[in-house]
N, C-alpha and C positions, 0 to 999 in steps of 0.2 A: 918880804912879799905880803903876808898876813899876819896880824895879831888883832886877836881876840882876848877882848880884857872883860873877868868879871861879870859873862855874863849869865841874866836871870830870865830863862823863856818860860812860859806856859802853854797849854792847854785850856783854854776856855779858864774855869777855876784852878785846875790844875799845875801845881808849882813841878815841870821837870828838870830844867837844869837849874844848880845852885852854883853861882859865882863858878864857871868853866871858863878858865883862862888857857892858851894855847899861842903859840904863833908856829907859821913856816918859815922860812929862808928860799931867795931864790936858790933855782935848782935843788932841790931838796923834797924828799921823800919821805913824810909823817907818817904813822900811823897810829886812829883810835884803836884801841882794843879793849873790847868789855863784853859780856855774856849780852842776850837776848833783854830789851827792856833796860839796857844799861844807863842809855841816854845818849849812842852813837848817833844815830839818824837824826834825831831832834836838833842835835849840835852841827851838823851837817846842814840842815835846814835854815838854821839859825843866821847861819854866813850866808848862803844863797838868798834870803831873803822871804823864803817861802813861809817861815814862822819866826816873825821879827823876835827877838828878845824885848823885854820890859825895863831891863836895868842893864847898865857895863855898853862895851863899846867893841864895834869892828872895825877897824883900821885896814884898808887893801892897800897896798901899793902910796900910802900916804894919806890916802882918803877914808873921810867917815861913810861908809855906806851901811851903819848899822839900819836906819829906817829907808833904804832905798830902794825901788820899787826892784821887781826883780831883773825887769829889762833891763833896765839903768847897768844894774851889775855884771850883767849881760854883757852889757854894749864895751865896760871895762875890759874886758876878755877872761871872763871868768866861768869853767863849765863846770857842770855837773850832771852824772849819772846814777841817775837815781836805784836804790836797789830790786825795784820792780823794773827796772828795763825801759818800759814805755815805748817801745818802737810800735812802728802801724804795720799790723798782724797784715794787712790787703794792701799794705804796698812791696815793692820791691826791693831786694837790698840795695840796689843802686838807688829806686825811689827815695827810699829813706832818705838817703843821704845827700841826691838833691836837693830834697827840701830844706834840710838840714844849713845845705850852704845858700840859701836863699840871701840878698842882703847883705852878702859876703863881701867884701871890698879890696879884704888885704889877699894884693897879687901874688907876694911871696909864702905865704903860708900854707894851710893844709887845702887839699884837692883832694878828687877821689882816688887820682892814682897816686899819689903820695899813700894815702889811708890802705889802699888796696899792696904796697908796699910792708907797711906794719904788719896789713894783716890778709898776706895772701888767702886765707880759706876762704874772704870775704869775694875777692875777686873772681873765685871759682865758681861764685854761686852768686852772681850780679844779680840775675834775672827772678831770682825764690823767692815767693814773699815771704815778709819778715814769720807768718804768723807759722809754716813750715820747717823755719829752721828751727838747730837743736838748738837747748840752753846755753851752750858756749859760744856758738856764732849768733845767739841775740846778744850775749855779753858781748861780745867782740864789738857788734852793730852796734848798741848802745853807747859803746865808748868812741866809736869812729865816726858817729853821727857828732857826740858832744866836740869833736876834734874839728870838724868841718865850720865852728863857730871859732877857729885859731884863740883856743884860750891860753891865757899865759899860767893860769892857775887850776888845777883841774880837780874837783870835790869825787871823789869814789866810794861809792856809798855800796859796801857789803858787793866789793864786782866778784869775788870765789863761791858764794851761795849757791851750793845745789850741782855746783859742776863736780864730773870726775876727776881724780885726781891728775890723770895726764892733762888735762884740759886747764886744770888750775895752773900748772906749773909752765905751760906753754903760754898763759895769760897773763902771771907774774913776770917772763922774761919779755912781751910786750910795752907792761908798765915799766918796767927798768929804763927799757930803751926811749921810754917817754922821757925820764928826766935826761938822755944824753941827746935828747934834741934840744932840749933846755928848760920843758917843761917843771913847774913846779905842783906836788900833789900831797893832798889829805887825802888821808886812805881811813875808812872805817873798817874794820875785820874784826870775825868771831875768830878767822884760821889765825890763828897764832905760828906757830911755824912757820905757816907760809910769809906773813907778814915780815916776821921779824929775818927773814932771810934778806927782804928788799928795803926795810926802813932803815932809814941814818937816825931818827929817832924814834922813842913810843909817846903814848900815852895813854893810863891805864884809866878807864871812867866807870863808875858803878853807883848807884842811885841817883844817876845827876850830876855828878863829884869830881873831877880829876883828884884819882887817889896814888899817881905816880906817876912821874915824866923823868924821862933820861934818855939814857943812850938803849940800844940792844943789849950789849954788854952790859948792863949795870941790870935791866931787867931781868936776863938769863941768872944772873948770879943773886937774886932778889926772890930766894922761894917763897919765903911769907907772903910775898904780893901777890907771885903768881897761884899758890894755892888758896886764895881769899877772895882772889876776882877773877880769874882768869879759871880755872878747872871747873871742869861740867860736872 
């Protein structure tokens, strides 16, 4: 589905990722894990397009989309949810999501009663503006919004931030059922647990770096890793 070779993004002068190589599979459920400042979000960015890399390569679906605009990757069907959320606090949760499917073409794919499916809480509260609800039904919105653009690939960028723990585990079995529609996803997480309960693989990144990739099982039985990058 994706691979990502090699690559070197910045900041202005700023060097943050060094040579981050990764790929997904379809149907298939990644996840980054690294502490705060690791270099999760930046690598997230890096694919969407929003902070191109300098060096190394993105491959989607066959395609180079390393310099392409972020539409373009867009129009591939490629979403992303950013870890601030970004909904419009004064619109509606149905508004949202309207606008969301603005442009939208493919007749088989996601609608809002499909979306309101996934995630009934959302349906209960059509009418709320976004800026009203709690922090788990903007995550929800956040993700249902990015779904209304039928991506075949979907970037999750820190979706368990700040939620309570029933909240998280109701949104992890969410995402699950995302890959048994067929979606394919990069997940960025600090929650480790929760991650690794929904990942078919990891990967661990710290100053920039993937500093271990594999399975669950090889990370769970991998303490030097996990006490080196992973413990707060």
């Amino acid at each position: 589905m994706i691979e990502v070779k090699d690559i070197h993004t910045y900041y202005g002068l700023s060097h943050i990722l060094f040579g981050v190589s990764l790929q997904v599979n379809k149907e298939e459920i990644v996840c980054i894990l690294g502490r705060n400042g690791a270099g999760k979000t930046t690598t997230m960015r890096s694919i969407m397009g929003l902070t191109p890399p300098r060096q190394g390569s993105i491959i989607f679906k066959g395609e180079d989309i390393t310099r392409m605009p972020v539409y373009k990757i867009a129009r591939l069907r490629m979403g992303f949810v950013p870890d601030n959320r970004r909904i419009f606090p004064d619109l509606t949760v149905g508004e949202n999501l309207e606008i969301a499917s603005k442009g939208n073409s493919q007749g088989d794919g996601w609608d809002k009663e499909r979306v309101y499916r996934l995630f009934p809480a959302l349906k209960a509260i059509d009418s709320r503006k976004g800026g009203f609800c709690s922090g788990g039904e903007q995550q929800m919105l956040s993700i249902a919004r990015a779904l209304m653009g039928n991506p075949e690939f979907l970037l999750l960028d820190e979706p368990t931030e700040g939620l309570a723990p029933l909240v998280v585990r109701e949104l992890m079995e969410q995402i699950g059922r995302l890959r048994e529609e067929g979606l394919s996803i990069l997940m960025a997480e600090q929650n480790v647990k929760s991650a690794l309960k929904l990942a078919d693989r990891v990967y661990v990144i710290d100053r920039g770096q993937i500093r271990f990739q594999g399975s669950v099982t090889e990370l769970e039985d991998n303490e030097e890793i996990r006490k080196k990058y992973l413990l707060v």
